[in-house]
C-alpha positions as CSV (number, residue, x, y, z in Angstrom):
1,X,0.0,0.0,0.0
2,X,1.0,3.0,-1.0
3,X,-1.7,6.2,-0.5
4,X,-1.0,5.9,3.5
5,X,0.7,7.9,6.2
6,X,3.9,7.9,6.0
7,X,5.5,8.4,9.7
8,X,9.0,9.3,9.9
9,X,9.8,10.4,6.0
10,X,10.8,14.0,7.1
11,X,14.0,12.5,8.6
12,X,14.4,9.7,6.3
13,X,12.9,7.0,8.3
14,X,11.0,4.0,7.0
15,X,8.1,3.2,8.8
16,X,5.3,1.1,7.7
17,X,1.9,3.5,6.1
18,X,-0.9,3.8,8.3
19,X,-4.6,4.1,6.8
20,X,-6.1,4.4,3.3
21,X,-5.5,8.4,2.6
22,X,-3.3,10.9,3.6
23,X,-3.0,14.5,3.4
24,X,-0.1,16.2,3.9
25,X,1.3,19.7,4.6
26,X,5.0,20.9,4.0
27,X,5.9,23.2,6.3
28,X,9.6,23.2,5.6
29,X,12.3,22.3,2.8
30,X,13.7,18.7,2.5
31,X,17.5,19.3,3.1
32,X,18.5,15.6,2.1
33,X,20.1,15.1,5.7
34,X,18.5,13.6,8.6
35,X,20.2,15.9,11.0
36,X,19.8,19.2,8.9
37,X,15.8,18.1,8.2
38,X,15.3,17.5,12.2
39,X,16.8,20.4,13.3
40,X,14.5,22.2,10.4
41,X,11.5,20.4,11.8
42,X,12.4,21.8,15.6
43,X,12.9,25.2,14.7
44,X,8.9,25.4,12.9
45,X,6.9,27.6,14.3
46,X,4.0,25.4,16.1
47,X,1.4,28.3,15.5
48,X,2.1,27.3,11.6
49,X,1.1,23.6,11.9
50,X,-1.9,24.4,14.0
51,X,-2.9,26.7,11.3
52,X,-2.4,24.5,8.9
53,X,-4.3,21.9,10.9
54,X,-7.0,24.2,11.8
55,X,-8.0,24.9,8.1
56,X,-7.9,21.3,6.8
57,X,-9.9,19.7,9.9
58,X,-12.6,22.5,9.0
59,X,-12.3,21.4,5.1
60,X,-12.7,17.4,6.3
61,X,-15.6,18.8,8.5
62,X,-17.5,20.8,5.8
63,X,-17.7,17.5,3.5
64,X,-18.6,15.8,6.1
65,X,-21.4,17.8,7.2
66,X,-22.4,17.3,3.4
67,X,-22.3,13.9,3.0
């Protein structure tokens, strides 16, 4: 399976998919270096993901409510 989650591929990890879909947001650049990529990840800004997770849970909601 290919269209899951995959955990761990921001610091070049390989960890089984979870689930059947995925979305995913980028919130920083792919440095092709585990160290460089986690440093990268620790130095995002947390209000960014939760804004980013903010407006997609409301997107998943609204089709939802639809369906």
């Amino acid at each position: 399976m290919t269209d899951g989650v995959t955990l761990g591929s921001g610091i070049n990890r390989q960890v089984a998919y979870i689930g059947d879909m995925s979305i995913k947001g980028v919130v920083a650049t792919n440095l092709n270096n585990p160290r460089f990529n986690m440093k990268m990840l620790q130095n995002t800004r947390l209000n960014l993901v939760m804004n980013m997770a903010d407006i997609v849970s409301r997107g998943i909601y609204s089709v939802i409510e639809i369906v």
